[in-house]
N, C-alpha and C positions, 0 to 999 in steps of 0.2 A: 249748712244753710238753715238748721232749725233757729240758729237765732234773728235771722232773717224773717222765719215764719212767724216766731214771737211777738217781733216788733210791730210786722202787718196787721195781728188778729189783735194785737195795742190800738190799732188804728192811726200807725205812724205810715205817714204816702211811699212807698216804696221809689227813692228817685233814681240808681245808680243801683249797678251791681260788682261787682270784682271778678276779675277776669274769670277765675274757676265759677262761680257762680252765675255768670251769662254761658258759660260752656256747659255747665248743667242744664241750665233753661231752653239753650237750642240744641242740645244733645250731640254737638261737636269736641271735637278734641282741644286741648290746649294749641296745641302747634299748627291748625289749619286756621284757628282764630289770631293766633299772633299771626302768620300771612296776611289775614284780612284786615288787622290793622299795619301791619308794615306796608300798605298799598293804599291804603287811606279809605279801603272799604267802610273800613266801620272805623269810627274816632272815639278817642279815650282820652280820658282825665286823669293827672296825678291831684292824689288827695292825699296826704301827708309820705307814705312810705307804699303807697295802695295805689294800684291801677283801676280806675274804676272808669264803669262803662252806663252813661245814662240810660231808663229806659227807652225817653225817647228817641235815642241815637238808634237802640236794638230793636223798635217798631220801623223806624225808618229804613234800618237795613233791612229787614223782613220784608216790608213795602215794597221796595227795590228789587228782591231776588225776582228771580222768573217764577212763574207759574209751571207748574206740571201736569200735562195731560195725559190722564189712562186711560184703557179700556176704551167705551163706546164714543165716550167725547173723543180719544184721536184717532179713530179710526174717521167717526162723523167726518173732521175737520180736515182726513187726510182726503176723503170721497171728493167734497166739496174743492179741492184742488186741484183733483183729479180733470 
């Protein structure tokens, strides 16, 4: 990914990343993210010999997942149920 980083601090727009490289960024494995796009979770581009993954596909998936509640917010929200 440093030539990733190179090209950003160039001030080239970062549009897409490649598979390994959005697996870095969301700190998943290869294989839980090929599931997510063989399910049409997250969608991908071929770009010459390269799987690549737009950012803004990988905001929209983010967007998309659930939220997580800890601590006092889900206790709060489990009371309020109650």
């Amino acid at each position: 990914m440093p030539e990733i980083n190179d090209a950003v601090r160039r001030g080239a727009p970062l549009l897409a990343l490649t598979v390994s490289d959005a697996c870095r960024a969301l700190g998943c494995g290869k294989t839980w993210f090929y599931e997510q796009m063989g399910s049409g979770a997250i969608k991908a581009r071929r770009l010459g010999g390269k799987t690549v993954i737009e950012m803004t596909e990988l905001q929209r998936f983010l967007d998309d997942a659930p939220r997580v509640l800890v601590g006092a917010q889900r206790r709060s929200e489990t009371q309020q149920a109650a």
